[in-house]
C-alpha positions in Angstrom: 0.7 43.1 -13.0 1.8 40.6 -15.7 2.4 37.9 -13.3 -0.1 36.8 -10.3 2.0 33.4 -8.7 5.7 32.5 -8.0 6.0 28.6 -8.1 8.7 27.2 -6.4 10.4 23.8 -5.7 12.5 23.4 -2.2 15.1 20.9 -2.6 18.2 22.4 -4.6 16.7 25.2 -5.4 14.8 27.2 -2.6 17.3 25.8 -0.3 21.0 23.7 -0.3 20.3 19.9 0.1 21.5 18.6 3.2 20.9 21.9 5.0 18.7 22.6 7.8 17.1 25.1 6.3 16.1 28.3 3.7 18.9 30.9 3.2 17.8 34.0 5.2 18.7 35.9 2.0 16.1 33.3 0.1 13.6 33.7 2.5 13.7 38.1 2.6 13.2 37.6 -1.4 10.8 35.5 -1.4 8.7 37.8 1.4 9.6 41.2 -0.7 7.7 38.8 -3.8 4.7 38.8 -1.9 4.6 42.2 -0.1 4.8 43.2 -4.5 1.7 40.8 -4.5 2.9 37.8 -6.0 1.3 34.7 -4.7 4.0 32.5 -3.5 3.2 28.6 -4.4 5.8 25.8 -3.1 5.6 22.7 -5.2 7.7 19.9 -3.8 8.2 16.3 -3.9 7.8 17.0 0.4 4.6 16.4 2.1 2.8 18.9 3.8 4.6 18.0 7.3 7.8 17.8 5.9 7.9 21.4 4.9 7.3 23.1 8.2 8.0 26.7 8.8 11.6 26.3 10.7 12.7 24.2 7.3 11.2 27.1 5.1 13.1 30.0 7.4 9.6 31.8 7.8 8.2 31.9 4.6 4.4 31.5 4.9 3.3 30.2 1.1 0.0 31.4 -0.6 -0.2 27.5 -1.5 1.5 24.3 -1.9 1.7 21.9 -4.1 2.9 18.5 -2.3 3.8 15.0 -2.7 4.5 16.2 -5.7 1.0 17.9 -6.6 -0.2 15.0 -5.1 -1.8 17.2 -2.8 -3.0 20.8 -2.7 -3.0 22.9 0.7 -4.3 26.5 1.5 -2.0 29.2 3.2 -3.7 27.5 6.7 -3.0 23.9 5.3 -6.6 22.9 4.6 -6.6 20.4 2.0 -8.0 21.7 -1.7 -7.7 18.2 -3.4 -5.8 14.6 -2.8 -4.8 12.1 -4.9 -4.3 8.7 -2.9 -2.8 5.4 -4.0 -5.0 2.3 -4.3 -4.3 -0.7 -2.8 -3.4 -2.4 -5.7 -1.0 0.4 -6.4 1.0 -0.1 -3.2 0.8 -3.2 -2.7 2.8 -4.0 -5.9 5.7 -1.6 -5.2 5.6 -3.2 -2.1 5.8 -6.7 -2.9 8.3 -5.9 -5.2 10.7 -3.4 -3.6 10.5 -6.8 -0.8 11.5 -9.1 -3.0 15.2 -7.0 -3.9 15.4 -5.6 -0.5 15.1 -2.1 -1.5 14.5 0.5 0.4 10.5 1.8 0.1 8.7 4.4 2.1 4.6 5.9 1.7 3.8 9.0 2.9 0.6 9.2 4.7 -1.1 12.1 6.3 1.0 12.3 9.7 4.4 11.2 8.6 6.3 8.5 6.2 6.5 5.1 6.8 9.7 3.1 5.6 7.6 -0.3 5.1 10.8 -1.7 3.3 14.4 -0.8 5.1 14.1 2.0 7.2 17.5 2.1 8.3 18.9 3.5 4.5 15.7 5.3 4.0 16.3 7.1 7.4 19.7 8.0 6.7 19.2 9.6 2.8 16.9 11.6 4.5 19.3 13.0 7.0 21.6 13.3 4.7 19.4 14.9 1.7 17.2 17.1 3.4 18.9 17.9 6.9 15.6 16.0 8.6 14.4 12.5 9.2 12.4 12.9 12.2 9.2 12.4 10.3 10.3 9.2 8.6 9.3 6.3 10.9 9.5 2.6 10.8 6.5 1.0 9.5 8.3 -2.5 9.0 4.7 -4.0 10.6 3.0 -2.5 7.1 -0.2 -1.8 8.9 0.0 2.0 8.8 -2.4 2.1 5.4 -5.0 0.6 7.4 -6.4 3.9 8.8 -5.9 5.6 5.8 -4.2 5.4 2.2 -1.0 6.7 1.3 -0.9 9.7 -1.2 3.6 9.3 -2.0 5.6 6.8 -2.0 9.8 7.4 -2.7 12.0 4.6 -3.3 15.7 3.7 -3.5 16.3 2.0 -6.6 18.4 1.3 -9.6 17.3 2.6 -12.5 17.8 -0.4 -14.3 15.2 -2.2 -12.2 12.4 0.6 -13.4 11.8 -1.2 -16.5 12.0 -4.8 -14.7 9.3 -2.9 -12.0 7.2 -2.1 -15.3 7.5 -5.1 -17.0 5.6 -6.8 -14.2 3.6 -3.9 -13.3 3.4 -1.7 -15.6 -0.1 -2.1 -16.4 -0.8 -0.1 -13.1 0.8 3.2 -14.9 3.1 4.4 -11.9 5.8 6.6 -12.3 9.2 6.9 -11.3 10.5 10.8 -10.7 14.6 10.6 -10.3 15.6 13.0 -7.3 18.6 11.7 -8.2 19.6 8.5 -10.2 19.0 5.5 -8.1 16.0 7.9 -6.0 12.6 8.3 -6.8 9.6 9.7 -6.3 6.8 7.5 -6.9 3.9 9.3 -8.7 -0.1 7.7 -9.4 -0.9 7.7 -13.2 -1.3 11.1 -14.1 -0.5 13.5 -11.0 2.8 15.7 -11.2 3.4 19.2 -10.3 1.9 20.7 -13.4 -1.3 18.5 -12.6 -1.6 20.3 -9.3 -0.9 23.8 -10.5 -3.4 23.6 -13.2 -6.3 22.3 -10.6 -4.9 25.7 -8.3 -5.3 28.2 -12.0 -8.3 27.2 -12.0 -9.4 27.9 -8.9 -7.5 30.8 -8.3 -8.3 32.3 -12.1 -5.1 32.5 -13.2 -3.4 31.4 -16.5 0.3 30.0 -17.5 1.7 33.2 -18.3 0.6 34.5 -15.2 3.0 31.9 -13.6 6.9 32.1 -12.7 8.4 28.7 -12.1 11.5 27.9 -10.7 13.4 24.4 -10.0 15.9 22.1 -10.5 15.2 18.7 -10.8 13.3 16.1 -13.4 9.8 16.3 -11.2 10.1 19.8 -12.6 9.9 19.7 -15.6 6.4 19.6 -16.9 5.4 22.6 -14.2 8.7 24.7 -16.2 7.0 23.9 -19.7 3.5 25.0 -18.5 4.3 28.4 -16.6 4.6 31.4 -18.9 8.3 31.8 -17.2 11.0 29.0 -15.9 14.1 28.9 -14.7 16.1 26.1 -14.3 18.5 26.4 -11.3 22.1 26.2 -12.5 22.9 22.5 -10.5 19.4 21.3 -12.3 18.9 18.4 -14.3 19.6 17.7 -18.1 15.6 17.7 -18.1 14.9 20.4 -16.2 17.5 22.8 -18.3 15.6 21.9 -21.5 12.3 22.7 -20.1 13.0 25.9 -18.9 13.3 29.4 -20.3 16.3 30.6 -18.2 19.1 29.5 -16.0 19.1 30.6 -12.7 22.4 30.7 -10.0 23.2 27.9 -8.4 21.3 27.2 -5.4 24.7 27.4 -3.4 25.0 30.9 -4.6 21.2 31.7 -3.2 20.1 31.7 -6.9 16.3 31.8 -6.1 16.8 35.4 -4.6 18.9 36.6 -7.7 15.7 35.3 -10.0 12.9 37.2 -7.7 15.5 40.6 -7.8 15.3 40.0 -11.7 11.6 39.5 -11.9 10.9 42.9 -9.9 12.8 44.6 -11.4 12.0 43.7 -15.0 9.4 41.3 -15.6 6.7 42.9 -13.3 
């Protein structure tokens, strides 16, 4: 078989933002994938807990890349590698996103924690994702002292990123646009692509081996490295001009149309 792995983002393109859920026409594709033995990898800006099996519809990944590859998980969710802020790390984002009243959550192993304005941060994630049951108040800013946070997402304008880096920039975070105004909030270094490369090389398998599929900015170096991309249709500028293809729009269950084009051409 040329290709071993499907790689997959959620958000806009495995499934509709602001829905509850994968398409059950999404979710059959992605299941006929595997039973034709490609590994199925989902590599989302989510955490691990944030992408249960009701918000996938029933598919069951191979792996998953989360947090932004932040974190790599096994089909049964055992950790493979983690990537966690320092303390110096968060604590700048946090004194800053303070000092503007922006909105500022971590996630940590069990769930997020809005340490600045959990009442917006609560509500984009309603509204985004369709879930905000695992984003909880942490206003007291004492969650990171069982353990360290591995994510962080702010709400932002993006002509405060360069004030943020002009203060901190020596730290070398990075700011992923969901959307303008949203970001993910990456350590030095990790990204999707990061995470996928550590799992090739522990599964064996090389770029051209890999399909990719997404949609958004935090996509874009994991569509330049796999042998095959597609950008979803509703992607970003960014995305579009790091991918090979265009996929249908994610309204139009596009990720289904991609996996009926792979097996019946590409495999």
């Amino acid at each position: 078989m040329k290709y071993k792995a499907l790689v997959l983002d959620i958000d806009g393109t495995l499934m509709v933002h602001g829905e509850p859920s994968v398409r059950p026409a999404v979710v059959r594709a992605v299941q006929e994938a595997q039973r034709r033995g490609l590994a199925v990898v989902i590599a989302t800006g989510r955490t691990q807990f944030a992408m249960s099996a009701s918000i996938l519809g029933g598919i069951r990944p191979d792996f998953a890349l989360c947090a932004n590859g932040a974190q790599v998980v096994d089909r049964d969710g055992k950790m493979l590698a983690s990537q966690n802020f320092t303390a110096e790390e968060m604590y700048a984002l946090v004194d800053y996103f303070e000092d503007f009243d922006y909105p500022l959550a971590f996630a940590f192993s069990d769930n997020y924690y809005a340490y600045v304005e959990y009442e917006p941060m609560s509500r984009f994630y309603k509204e985004a994702t369709g879930h905000n049951e695992y984003v909880l108040d942490g206003e007291d800013q004492v969650r990171h002292l069982e353990d360290m946070p591995f994510g962080a997402f702010g709400i932002i304008p993006e002509e405060k990123i360069a004030d943020f880096n002009s203060r901190y920039g020596y730290l070398g975070l990075q700011f992923a646009a969901y959307r303008p105004g949203y970001y993910d909030i990456l350590r030095p270094g990790v990204d999707k692509a990061k995470g996928l490369e550590l799992l090739m090389e522990k599964e064996g398998w090389t770029k051209e081996e890999l399909i990719a599929v997404g949609d958004s900015d935090n996509d874009e170096a994991m569509l330049r490295l796999a042998g095959l991309s597609y950008c979803m249709e509703n992607g970003s500028a960014r995305a579009h001009a790091a991918a090979d293809r265009t996929a249908p729009n994610v309204k139009e269950e596009g990720v289904a149309a991609v996996i009926r084009e792979v097996l019946d051409h590409e495999l």
